[in-house]
C-alpha positions in Angstrom: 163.4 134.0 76.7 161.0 136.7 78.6 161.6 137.0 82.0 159.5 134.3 84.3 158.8 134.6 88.0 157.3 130.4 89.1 155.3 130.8 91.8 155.0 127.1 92.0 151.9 124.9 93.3 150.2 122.1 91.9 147.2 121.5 89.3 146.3 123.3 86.3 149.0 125.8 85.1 148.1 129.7 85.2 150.4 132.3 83.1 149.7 135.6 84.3 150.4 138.6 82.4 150.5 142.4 83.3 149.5 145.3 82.0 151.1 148.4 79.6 154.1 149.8 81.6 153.7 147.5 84.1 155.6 144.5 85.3 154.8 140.6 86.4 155.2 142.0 90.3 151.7 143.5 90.2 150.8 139.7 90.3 152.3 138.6 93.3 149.3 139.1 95.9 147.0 136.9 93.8 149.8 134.8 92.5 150.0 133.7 96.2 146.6 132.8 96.3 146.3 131.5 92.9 149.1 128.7 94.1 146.6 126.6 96.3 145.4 123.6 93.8 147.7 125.5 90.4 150.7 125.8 88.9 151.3 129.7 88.6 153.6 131.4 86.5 153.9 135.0 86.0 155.5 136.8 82.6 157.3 140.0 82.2 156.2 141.1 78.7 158.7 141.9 76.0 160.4 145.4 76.9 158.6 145.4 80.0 160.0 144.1 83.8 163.3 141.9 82.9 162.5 141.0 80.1 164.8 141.7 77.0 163.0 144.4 74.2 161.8 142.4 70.9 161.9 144.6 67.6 159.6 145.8 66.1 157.5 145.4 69.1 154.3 143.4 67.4 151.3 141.8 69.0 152.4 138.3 67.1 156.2 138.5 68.1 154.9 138.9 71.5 152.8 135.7 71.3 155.7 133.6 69.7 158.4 135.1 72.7 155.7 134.1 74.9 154.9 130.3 73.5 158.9 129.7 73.3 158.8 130.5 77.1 156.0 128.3 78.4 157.3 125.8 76.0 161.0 126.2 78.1 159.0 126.1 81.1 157.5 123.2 80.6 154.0 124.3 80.0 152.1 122.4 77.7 148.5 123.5 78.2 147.3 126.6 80.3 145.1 128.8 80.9 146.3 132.5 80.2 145.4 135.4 82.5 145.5 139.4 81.7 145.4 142.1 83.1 144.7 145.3 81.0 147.5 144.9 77.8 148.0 141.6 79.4 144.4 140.2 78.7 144.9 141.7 75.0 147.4 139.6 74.9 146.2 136.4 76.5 142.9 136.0 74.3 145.7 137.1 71.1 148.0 133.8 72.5 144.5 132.1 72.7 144.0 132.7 69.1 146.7 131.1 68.2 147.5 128.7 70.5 143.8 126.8 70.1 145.6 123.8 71.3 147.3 125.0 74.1 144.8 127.0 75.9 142.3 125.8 77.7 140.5 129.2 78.3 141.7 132.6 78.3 140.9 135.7 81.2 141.1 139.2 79.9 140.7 141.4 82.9 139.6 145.1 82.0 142.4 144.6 78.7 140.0 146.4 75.9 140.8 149.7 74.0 138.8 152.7 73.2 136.6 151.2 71.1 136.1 151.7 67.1 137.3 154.9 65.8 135.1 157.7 66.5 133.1 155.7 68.6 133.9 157.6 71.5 134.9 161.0 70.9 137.3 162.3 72.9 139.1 158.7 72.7 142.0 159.8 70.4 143.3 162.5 73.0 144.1 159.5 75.2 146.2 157.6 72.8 148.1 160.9 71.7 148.6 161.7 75.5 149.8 158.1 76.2 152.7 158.8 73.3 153.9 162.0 74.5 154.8 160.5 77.6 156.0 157.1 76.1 159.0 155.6 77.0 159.9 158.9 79.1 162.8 159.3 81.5 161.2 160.5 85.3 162.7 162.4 87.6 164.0 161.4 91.1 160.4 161.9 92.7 159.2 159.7 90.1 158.4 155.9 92.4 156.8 158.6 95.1 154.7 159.9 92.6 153.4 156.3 91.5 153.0 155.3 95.3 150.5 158.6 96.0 148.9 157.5 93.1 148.3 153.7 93.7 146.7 155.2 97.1 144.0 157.1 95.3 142.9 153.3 94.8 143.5 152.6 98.3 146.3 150.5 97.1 148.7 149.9 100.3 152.2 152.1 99.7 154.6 148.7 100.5 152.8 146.5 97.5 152.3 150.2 95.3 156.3 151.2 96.3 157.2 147.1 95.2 155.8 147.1 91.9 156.4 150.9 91.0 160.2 149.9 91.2 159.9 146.7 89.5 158.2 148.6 86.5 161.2 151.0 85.6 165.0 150.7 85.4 167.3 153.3 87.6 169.5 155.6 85.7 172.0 157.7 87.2 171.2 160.6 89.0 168.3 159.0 90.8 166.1 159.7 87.8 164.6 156.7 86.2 163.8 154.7 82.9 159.9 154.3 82.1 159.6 150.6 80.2 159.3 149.8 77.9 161.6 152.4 76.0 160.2 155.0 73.5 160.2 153.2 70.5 158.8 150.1 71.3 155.9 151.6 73.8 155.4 153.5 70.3 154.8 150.6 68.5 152.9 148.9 71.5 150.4 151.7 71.4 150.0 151.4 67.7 148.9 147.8 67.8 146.7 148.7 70.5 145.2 150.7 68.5 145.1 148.1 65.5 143.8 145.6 67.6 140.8 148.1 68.9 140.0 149.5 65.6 137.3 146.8 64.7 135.9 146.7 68.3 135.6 144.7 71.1 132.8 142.3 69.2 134.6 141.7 66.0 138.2 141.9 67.3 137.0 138.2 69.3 135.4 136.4 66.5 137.5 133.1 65.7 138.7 132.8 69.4 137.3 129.4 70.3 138.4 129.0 73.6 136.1 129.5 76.9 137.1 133.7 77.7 136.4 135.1 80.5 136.0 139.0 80.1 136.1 141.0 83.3 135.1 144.8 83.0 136.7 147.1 86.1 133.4 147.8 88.1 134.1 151.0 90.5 135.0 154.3 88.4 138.3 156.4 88.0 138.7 157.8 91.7 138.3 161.5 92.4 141.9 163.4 91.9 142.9 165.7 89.6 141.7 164.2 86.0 140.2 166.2 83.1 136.8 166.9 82.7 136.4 165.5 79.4 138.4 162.1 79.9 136.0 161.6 83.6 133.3 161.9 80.6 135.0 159.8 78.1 135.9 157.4 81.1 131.8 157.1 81.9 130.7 156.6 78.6 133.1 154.0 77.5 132.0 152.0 80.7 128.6 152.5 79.8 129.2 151.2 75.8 131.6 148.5 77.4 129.1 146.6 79.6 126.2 146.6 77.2 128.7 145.1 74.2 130.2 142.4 76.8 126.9 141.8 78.1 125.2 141.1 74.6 128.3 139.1 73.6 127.8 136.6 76.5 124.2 136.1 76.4 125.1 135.1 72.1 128.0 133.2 72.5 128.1 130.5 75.0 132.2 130.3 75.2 132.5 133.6 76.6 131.5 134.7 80.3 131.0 138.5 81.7 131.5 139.5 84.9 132.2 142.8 86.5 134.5 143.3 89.9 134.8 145.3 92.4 137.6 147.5 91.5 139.0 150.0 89.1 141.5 149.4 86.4 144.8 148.6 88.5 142.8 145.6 90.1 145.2 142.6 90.6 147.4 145.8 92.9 143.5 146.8 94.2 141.7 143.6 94.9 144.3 141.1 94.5 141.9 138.4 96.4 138.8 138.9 94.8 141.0 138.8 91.5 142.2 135.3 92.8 139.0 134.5 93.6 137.4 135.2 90.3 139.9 133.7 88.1 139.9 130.5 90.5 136.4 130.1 90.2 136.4 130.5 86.6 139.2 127.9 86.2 137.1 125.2 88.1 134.1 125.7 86.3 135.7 124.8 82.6 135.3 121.0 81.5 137.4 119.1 83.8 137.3 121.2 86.7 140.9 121.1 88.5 141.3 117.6 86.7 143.1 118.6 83.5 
């Protein structure tokens, strides 16, 4: 069973999902809010959090771990919620799960487009390997926390789920999750999943999606020129594909927020917000 944190409430079930690296913690602001009128339960992914490491680390083993812990839980029909890898992986449960899922959210959870689509695109994956699954140094949950601030991210909720996304090794360095092979094969079915694009790669899901797109840019720091570049014109492709893709399918809703990527940490109440908002506008309202 993967790792569940019940936030508890009443109504229409949630199951929140976090992003690459990340752990169910950078949920607990809007989980909190998300409890008045559902039922809210948040997942540490497979490898990820405290959750035990599946092998080979696939996109469907992760769905299946994931349906044989709802189903433990209790959960019969939900509504899944992602945030970056996490909404990857909630419109891929969707997929599957057609009668299970009521509607899927897939906050800012799409890849780097086709290949060659945006040059410059493959230097992210190959930097995102070299550091997979790494071992940090002492400084390492600092580090994270002057980071989060960049966003404007407060250091108690960065500090929180910095040190719920790693395991402490001896020495006061510290275990990156998941570990190297599996956040190997995580990134190559990211990339599998991206590979026909963000239009194709949703054909077949039914369900009513949701598909938010960060809306405020990578914050000034130290970041290479060329992936500030890449970062722009991905946004720019982005929008115009989700935009077109709601106005020609009527299941699937766009909407943009007011944050950058790391958004439920960010804007964990407009987050709320949106997703409740969203939830009482499917068929039903608060009633199934």
């Amino acid at each position: 069973m993967l790792h569940v944190r019940d936030h508890g409430g009443d109504g229409p079930s949630l199951v929140l999902l976090h992003g690459a690296g990340r752990s169910l913690a950078d949920w607990d602001a809007s989980a909190a809010l998300l409890t008045v009128g559902h039922r809210v339960l948040a997942v540490d992914l497979p490898g990820h959090g405290r959750s035990p490491d599946i092998s080979p680390w696939t996109i469907p083993g992760v769905v299946r771990h994931l349906a044989d812990t709802l189903h433990a839980h209790g959960v019969a029909e939900t509504v899944v919620v992602g945030q970056s890898l996490g909404g990857l992986v909630a419109v891929e449960y969707a997929r599957v799960h057609e009668g299970g899922v009521r509607a899927a959210v897939n906050l800012d959870g799409f890849w780097w487009g086709r290949p060659g689509e945006y040059p410059g695109a493959e230097r992210v994956g190959e930097s995102l390997r070299r550091s997979a699954g790494a071992v940090a140094p002492p400084g390492y949950i600092e580090e994270q926390v002057a980071h989060a601030a960049r966003y404007g991210i407060p250091s108690d909720r960065a500090e929180a789920a910095a040190l719920a996304a790693v395991r402490p090794l001896p020495g006061g360095r510290w275990q990156t999750l998941p570990e190297r092979t599996a956040a190997l094969e995580m990134y190559d079915e990211l990339d599998r999943l991206g590979a026909p694009g963000v239009t194709a790669w949703l054909e077949g899901v039914t369900c009513p999606l949701l598909l938010v797109q960060a809306g405020r840019p990578q914050p000034p720091g130290p970041v290479a020129q060329w992936f500030a570049d890449l970062s722009v014109r991905f946004a720019q492709g982005l929008s115009a594909e989700l935009a077109e893709l709601s106005h020609n399918r009527p299941t699937i809703t766009f909407a943009r927020i007011d944050a950058g990527h790391p958004m439920t940490l960010e804007a964990p109440e407009a987050v709320a917000a949106l997703v409740a908002g969203f939830v009482r506008g499917l068929p039903g309202g608060a009633e199934w």
